[in-house]
PAFIDREN-426659 format. One record per residue (C-alpha): x, y negated, z negated; residue in one letter. Coordinates in steps of 0.25 Angstrom, whole numbers, plus 5000, padded with zeros to 4 digits. Example, Ala and Ser with C-alpha at 12.3 -4.5 7.8 and 13.67 -1.06 7.14 Angstrom:
PAFIDREN-426659
site c1 5049 | c2 5018 | c3 4969 | code A
site c1 5055 | c2 5004 | c3 4971 | code S
END
This chain:
PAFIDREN-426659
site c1 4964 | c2 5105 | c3 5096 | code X
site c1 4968 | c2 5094 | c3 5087 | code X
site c1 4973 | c2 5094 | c3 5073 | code X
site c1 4959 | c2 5093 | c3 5066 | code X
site c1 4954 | c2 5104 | c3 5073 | code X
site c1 4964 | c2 5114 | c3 5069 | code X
site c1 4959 | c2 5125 | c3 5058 | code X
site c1 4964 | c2 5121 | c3 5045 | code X
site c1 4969 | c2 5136 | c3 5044 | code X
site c1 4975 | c2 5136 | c3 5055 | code X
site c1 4983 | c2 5126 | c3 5051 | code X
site c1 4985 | c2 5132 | c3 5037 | code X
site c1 4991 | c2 5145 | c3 5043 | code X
site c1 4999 | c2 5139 | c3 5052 | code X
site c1 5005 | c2 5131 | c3 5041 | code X
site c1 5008 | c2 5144 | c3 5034 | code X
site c1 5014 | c2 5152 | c3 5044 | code X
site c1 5024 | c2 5139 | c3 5048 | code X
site c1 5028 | c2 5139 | c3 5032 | code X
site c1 5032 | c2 5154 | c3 5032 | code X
site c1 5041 | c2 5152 | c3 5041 | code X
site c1 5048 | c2 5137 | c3 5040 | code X
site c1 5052 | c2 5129 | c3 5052 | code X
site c1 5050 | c2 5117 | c3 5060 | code X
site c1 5036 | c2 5113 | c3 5063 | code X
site c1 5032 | c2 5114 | c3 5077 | code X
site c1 5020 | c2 5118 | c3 5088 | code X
site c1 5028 | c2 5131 | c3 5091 | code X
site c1 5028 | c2 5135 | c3 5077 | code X
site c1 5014 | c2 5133 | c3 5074 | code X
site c1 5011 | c2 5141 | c3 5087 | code X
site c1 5018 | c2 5153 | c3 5082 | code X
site c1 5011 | c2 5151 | c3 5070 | code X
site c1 4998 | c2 5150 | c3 5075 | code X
site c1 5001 | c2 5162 | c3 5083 | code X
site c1 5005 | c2 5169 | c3 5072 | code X
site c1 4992 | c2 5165 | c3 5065 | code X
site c1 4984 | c2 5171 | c3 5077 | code X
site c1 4979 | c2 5157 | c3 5080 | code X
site c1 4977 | c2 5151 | c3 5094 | code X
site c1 4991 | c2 5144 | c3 5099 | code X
site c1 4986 | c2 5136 | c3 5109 | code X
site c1 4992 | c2 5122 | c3 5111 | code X
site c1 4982 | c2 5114 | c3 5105 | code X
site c1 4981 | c2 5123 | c3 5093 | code X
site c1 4997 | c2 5123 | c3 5090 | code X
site c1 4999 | c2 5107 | c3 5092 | code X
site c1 4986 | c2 5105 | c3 5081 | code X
site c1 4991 | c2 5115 | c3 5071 | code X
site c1 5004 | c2 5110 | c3 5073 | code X
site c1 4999 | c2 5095 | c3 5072 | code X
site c1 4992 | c2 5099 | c3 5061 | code X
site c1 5004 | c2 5104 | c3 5053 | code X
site c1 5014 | c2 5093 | c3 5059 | code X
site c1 5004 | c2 5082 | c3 5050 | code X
site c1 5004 | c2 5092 | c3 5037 | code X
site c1 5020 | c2 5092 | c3 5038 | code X
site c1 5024 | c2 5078 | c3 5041 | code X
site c1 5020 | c2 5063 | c3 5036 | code X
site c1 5007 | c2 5063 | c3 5031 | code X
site c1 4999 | c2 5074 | c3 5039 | code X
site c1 4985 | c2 5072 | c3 5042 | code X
site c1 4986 | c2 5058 | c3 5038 | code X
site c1 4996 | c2 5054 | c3 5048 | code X
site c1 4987 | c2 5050 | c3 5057 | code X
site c1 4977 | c2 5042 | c3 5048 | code X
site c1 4992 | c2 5035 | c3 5044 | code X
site c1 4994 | c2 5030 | c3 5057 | code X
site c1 4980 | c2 5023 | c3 5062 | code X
site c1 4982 | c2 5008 | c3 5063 | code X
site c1 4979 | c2 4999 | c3 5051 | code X
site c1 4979 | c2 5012 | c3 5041 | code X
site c1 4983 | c2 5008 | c3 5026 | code X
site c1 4976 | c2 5019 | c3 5019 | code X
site c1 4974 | c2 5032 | c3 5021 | code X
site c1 4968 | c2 5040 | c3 5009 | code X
site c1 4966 | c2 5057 | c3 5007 | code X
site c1 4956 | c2 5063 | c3 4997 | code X
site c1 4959 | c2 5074 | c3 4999 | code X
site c1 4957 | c2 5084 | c3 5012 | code X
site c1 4944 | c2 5078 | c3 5016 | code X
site c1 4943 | c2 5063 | c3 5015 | code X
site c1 4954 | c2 5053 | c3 5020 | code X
site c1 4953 | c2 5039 | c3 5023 | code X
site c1 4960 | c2 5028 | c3 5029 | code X
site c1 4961 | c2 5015 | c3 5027 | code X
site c1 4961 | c2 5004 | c3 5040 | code X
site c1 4959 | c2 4991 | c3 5032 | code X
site c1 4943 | c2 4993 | c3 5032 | code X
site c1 4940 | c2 5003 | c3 5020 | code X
site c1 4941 | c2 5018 | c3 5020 | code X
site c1 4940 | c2 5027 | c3 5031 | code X
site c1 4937 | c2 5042 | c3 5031 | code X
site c1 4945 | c2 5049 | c3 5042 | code X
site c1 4943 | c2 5064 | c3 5047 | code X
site c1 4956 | c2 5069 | c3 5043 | code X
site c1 4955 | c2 5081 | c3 5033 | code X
site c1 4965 | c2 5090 | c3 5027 | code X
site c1 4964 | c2 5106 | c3 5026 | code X
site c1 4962 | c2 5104 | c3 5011 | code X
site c1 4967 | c2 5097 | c3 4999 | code X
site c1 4981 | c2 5106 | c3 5001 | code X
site c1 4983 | c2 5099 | c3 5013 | code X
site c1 4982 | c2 5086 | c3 5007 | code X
site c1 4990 | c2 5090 | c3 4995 | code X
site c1 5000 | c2 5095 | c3 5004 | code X
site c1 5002 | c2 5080 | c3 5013 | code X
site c1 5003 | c2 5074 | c3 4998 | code X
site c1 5015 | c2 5082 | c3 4995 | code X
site c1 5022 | c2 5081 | c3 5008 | code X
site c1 5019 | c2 5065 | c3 5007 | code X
site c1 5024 | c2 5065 | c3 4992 | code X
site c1 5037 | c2 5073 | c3 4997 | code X
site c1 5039 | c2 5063 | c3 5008 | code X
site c1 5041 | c2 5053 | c3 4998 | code X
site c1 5050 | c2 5061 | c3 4989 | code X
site c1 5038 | c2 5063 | c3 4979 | code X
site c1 5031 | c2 5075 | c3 4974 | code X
site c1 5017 | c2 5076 | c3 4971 | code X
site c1 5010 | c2 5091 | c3 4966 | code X
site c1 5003 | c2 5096 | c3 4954 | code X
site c1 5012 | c2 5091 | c3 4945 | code X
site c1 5012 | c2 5077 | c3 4951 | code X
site c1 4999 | c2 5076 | c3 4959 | code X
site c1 4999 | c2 5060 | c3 4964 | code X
site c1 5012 | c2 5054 | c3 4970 | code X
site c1 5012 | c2 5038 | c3 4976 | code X
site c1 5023 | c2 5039 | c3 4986 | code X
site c1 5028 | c2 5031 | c3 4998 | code X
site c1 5030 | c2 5040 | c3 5011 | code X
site c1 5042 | c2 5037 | c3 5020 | code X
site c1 5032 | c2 5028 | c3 5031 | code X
site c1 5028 | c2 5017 | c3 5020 | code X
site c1 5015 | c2 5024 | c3 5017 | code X
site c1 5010 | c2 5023 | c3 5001 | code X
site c1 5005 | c2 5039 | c3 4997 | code X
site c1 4999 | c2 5043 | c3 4985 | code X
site c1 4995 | c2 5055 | c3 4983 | code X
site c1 4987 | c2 5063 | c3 4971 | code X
site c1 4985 | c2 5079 | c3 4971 | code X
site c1 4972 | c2 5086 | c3 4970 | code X
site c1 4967 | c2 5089 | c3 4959 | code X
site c1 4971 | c2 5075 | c3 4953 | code X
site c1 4965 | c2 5069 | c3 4965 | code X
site c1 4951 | c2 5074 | c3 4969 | code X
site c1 4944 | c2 5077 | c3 4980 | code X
site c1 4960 | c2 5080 | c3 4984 | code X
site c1 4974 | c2 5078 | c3 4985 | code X
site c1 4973 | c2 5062 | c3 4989 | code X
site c1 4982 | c2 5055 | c3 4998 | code X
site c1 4984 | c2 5041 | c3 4999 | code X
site c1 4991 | c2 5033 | c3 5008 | code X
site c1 4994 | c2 5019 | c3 5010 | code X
site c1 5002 | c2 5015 | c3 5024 | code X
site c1 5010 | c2 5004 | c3 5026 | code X
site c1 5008 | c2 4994 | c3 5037 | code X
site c1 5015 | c2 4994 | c3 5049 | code X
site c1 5017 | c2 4980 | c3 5049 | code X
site c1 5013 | c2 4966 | c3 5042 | code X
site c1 4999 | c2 4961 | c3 5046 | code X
site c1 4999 | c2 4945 | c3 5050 | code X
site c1 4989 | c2 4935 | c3 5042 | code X
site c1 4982 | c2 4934 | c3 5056 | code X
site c1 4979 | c2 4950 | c3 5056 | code X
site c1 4974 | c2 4950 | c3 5040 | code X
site c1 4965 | c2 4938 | c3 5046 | code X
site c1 4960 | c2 4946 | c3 5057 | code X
site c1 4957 | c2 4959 | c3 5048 | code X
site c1 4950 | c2 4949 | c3 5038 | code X
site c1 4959 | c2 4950 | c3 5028 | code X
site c1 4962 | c2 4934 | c3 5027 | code X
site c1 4953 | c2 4923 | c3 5033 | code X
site c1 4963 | c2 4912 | c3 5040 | code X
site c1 4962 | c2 4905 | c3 5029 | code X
site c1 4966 | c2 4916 | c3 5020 | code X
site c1 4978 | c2 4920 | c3 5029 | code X
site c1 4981 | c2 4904 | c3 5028 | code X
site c1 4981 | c2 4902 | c3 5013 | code X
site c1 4992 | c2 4915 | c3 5012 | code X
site c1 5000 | c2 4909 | c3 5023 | code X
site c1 5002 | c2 4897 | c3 5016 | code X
site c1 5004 | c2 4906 | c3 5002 | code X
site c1 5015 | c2 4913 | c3 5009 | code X
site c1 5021 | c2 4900 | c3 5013 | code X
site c1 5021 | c2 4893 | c3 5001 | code X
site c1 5029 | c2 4904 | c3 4995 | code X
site c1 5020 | c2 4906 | c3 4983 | code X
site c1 5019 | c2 4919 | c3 4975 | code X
site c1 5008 | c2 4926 | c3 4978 | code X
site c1 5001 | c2 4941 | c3 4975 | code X
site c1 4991 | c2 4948 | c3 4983 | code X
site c1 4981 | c2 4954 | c3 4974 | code X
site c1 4968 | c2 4965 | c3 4979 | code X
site c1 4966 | c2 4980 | c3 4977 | code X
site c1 4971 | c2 4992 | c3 4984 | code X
site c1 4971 | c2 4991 | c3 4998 | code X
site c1 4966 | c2 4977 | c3 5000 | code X
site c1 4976 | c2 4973 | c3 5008 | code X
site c1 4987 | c2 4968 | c3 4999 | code X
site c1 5000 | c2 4971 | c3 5005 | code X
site c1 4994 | c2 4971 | c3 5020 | code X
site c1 4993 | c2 4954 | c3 5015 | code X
site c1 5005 | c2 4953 | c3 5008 | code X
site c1 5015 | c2 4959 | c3 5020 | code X
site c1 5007 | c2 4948 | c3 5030 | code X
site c1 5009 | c2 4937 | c3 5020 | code X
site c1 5024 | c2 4941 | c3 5018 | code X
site c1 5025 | c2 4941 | c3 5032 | code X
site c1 5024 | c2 4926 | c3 5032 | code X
site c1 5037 | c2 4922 | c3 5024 | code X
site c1 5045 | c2 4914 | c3 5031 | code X
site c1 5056 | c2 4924 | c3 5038 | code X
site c1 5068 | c2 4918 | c3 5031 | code X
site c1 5061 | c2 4923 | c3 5016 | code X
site c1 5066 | c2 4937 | c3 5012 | code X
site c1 5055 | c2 4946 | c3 5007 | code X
site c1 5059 | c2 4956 | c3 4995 | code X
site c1 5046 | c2 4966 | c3 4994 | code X
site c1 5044 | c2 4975 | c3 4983 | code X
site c1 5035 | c2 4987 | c3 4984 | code X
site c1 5030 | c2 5000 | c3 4977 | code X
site c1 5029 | c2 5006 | c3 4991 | code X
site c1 5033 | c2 4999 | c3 5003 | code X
site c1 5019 | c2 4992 | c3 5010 | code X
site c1 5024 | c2 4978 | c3 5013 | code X
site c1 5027 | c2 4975 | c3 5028 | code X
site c1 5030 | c2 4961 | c3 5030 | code X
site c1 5033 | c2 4955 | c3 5043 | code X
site c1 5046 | c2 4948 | c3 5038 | code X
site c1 5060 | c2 4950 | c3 5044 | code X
site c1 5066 | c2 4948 | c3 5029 | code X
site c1 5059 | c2 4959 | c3 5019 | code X
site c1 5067 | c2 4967 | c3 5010 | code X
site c1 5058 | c2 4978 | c3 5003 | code X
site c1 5059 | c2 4986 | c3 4990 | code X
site c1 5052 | c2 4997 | c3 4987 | code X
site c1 5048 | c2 5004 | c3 4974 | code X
site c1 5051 | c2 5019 | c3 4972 | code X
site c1 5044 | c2 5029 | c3 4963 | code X
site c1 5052 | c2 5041 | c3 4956 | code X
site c1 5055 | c2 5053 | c3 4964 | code X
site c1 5052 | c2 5066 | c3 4961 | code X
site c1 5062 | c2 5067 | c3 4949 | code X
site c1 5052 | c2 5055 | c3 4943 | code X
site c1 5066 | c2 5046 | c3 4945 | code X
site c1 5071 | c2 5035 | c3 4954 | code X
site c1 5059 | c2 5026 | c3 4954 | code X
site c1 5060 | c2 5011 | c3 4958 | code X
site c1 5049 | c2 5001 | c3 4952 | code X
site c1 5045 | c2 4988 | c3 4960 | code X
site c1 5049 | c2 4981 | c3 4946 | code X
site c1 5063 | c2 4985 | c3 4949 | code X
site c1 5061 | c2 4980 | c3 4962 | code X
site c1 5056 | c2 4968 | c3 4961 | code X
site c1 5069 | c2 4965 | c3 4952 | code X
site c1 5077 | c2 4970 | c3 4964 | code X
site c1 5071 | c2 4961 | c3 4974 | code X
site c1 5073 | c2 4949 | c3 4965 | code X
site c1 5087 | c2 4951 | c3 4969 | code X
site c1 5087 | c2 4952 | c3 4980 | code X
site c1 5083 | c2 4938 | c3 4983 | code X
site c1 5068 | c2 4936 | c3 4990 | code X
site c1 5062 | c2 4925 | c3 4996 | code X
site c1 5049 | c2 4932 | c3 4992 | code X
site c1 5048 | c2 4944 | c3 4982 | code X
site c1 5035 | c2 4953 | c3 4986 | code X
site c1 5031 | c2 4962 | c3 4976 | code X
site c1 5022 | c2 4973 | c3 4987 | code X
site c1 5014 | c2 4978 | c3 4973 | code X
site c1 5012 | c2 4973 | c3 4960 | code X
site c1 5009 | c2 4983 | c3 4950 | code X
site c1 5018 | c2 4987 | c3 4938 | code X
site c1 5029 | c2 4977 | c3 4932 | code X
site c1 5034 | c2 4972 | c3 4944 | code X
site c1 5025 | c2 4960 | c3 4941 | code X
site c1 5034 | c2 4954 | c3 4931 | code X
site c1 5046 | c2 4953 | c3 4939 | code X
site c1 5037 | c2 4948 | c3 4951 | code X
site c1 5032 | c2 4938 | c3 4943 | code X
site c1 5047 | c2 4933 | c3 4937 | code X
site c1 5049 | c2 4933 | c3 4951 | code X
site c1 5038 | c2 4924 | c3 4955 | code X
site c1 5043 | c2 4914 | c3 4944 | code X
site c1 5057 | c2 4914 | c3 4946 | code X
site c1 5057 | c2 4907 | c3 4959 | code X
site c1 5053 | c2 4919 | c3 4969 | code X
site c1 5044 | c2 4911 | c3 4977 | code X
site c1 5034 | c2 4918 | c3 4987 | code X
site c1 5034 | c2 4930 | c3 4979 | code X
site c1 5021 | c2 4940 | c3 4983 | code X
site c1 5016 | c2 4952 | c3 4982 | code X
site c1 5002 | c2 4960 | c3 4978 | code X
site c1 4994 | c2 4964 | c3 4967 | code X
site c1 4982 | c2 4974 | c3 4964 | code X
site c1 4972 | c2 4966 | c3 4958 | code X
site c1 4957 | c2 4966 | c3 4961 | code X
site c1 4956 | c2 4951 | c3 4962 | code X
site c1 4966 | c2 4938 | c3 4962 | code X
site c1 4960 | c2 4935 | c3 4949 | code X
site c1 4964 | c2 4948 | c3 4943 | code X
site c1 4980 | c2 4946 | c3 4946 | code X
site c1 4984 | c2 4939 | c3 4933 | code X
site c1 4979 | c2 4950 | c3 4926 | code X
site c1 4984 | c2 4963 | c3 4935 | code X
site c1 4998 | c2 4956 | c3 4935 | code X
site c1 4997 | c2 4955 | c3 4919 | code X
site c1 4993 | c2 4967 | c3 4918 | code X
site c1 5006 | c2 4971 | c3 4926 | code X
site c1 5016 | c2 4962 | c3 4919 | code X
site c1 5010 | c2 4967 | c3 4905 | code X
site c1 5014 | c2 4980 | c3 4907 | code X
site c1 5027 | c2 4976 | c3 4912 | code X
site c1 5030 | c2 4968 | c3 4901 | code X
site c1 5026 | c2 4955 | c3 4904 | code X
site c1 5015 | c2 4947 | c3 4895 | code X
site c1 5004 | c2 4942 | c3 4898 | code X
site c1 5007 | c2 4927 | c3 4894 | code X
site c1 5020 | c2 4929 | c3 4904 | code X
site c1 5013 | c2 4934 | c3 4916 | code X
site c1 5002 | c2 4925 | c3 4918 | code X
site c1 5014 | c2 4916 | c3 4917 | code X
site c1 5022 | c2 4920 | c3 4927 | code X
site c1 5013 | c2 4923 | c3 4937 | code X
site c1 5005 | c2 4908 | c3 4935 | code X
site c1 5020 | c2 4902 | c3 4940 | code X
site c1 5022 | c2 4914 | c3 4948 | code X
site c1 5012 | c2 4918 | c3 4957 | code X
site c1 5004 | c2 4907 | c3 4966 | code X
site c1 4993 | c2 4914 | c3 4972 | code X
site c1 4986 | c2 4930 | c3 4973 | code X
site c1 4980 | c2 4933 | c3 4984 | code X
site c1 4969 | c2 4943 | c3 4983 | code X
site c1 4964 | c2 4952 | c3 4993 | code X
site c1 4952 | c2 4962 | c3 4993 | code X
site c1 4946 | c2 4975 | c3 5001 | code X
site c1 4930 | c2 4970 | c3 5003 | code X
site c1 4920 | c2 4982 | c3 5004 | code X
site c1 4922 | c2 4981 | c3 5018 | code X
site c1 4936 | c2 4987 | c3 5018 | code X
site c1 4942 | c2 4974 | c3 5021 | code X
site c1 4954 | c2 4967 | c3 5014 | code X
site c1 4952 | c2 4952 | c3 5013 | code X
site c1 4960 | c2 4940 | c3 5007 | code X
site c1 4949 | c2 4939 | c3 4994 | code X
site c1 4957 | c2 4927 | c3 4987 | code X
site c1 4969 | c2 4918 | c3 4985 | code X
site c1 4969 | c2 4915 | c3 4970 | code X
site c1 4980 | c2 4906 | c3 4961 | code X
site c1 4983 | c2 4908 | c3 4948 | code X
site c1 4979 | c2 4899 | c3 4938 | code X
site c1 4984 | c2 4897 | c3 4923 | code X
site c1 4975 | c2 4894 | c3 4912 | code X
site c1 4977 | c2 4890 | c3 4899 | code X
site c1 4982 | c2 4902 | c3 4892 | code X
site c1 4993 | c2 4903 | c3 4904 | code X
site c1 4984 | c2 4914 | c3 4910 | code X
site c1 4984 | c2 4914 | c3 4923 | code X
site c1 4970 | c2 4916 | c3 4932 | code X
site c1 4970 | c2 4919 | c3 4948 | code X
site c1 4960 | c2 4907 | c3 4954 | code X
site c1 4955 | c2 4908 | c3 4966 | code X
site c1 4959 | c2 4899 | c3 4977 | code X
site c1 4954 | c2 4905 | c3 4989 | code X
site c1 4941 | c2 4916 | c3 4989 | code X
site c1 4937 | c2 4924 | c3 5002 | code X
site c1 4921 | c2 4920 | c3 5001 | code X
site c1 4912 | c2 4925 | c3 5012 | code X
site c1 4925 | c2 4930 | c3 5021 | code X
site c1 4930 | c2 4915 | c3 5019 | code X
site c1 4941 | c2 4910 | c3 5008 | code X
site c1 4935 | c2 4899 | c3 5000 | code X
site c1 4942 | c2 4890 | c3 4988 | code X
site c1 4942 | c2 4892 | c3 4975 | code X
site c1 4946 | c2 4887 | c3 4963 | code X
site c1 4961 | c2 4888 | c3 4965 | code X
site c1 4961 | c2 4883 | c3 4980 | code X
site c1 4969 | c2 4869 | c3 4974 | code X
site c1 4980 | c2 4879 | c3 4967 | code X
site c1 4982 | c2 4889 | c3 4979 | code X
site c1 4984 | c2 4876 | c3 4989 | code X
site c1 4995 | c2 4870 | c3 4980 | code X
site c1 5001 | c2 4884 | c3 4980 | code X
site c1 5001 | c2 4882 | c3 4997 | code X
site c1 5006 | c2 4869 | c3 4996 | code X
site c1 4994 | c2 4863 | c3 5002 | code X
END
């Protein structure tokens, strides 16, 4: 008998009889249980119910296994009845259920508690990084419908090559090319796309390319960056505790880690007012600098990152200064229909007239090829060619 096939209430009556009586979970004691419950206690039975129990007590339960299947970045729960995966093509459905939404509520809160966070009625979503590296976020039912929704974001084992992104069709060669040369160059750059397309999976391979003697200085909300560099010192942001004290902003850090003297500063996320130190940074002779942005489209970066440094204080006049002498190229990534991430476009910025800056494309995926455009000549003077 496995796990799956184990009557919900079974399970459920087991569970109460262990909590009346507290003690180390274990096969014996879901036996006397069982027997206590009048139920069959034959091998196959105790080792399920106890299996069953041993995954809604520890880690992240039914979802452990899910966790651990090779190229996993997402996995997603809405509520008892539908979670997903995410392998690098697109959603996929999987047959692991939950008793009911109590269930599921229940792994949110033991997850929470992991971190040192509470979420309940009072406080029904909590963002949260769990002792392994993996990003949660969790919402309550009824806030989140059809259920408690559960979503989790794990980290990679290990920094992917250029060659491997090539050979999952992320980058063409040529692609992989033009960003071996933007590494080496030591120009500033930022990886722009949408959720899940592939941002930080690209950055930790291009960071993987400094030259060994550089020392890396990584700042991040949650720690997702894994380079493959035997000189990385990483910071990561902290958010308050459950007396709503002792948070650590990425601001503050990135202030912190221009002390503490990088070759290359890499900001893992920007999205609050850590863009204006960045971008000082950028200007004040931090070479190499990098790090990634959500924006739905290279051409949209001037804006998302004046938004950002507007309401961190910084004008609009000001920003589009800094990141015109700052910034040398953004390279853009998208999630087609197909599921797939791809290298969409390498754009550099241009400044016009007024001194506002615009993102011009220098290289364009067209037809599963990159093909020039209008800001080819720029981005070659930018790699030294």
């Amino acid at each position: 008998m496995s796990t799956a096939e184990v009557e919900p209430e079974v399970v459920d009556r087991v569970r109460q009889r262990l909590a009346d009586r507290p003690g180390e979970l274990s096969p014996h004691r879901v036996a006397e249980a069982l027997r206590a419950a009048g139920r069959p206690v034959g091998d196959a039975t105790v080792l399920a119910v106890y299996e069953a129990l041993r995954r809604d007590v520890l880690g992240a339960g039914p979802l452990e296994p899910l966790l651990r299947l090779p190229g996993v970045t997402d996995v997603l729960v809405n509520g008892p009845d539908q979670v997903y995966v995410d392998r690098g093509d697109g959603l996929e459905a999987t047959a692991v259920r939950f008793a009911d939404d109590e269930s599921v509520r229940r792994l949110a809160q033991r997850l929470a508690a992991m971190a040192g966070r509470r979420i309940d009625d009072s406080a029904p979503f909590a963002d949260l990084r769990l002792p392994d590296g993996s990003r949660c976020h969790a919402v309550l039912a009824p806030v989140s419908r059809p259920g408690t929704s559960i979503s989790l974001r794990v980290p990679p084992t290990r920094a992917f090559t250029l060659d491997e992104l090539v050979g999952a069709g992320t980058l063409t060669e040529r692609g992989a090319e033009l960003l071996h040369e933007l590494v080496s160059a030591r120009a500033a750059f930022l990886v722009s796309g949408g959720t899940g397309s592939g941002k930080t999976t690209l950055l930790a391979a291009l960071l993987s390319l400094v030259d060994p003697v550089e020392r890396l200085v990584l700042v991040e909300d949650a720690s997702e960056l894994r380079p493959d560099h035997p000189h990385v010192v990483a910071l990561e942001g902290r958010p308050d505790n459950v007396e709503g004290v002792g948070a650590i902003d990425l601001r503050t850090l990135v202030r912190q880690a221009l002390r503490m003297r990088p070759d290359r500063l890499v900001v893992g996320e920007v999205r609050g007012g850590e863009v204006v130190d960045l971008l000082a940074a950028l200007n004040t002779g931090h070479d190499g600098g990098c790090g990634t942005l959500h924006a739905n489209s290279a051409v949209d970066v001037p804006a998302r990152l004046e938004a950002l440094a507007l309401a961190a204080g910084l004008d609009r006049a000001a920003t589009h200064s800094q990141l015109a002498s700052g910034v040398a190229a953004v390279v853009h990534l998208a999630r087609g229909r197909d599921g797939r991430r791809r290298l969409a476009e390498i754009a550099v910025p241009r400044r016009a007239g007024d001194g506002l800056v615009a993102m011009v494309p220098a290289v364009s995926l067209v037809d599963g090829s990159l093909r020039d455009g209008p800001g080819a000549v720029e981005l070659a003077r930018v790699l030294g060619r």
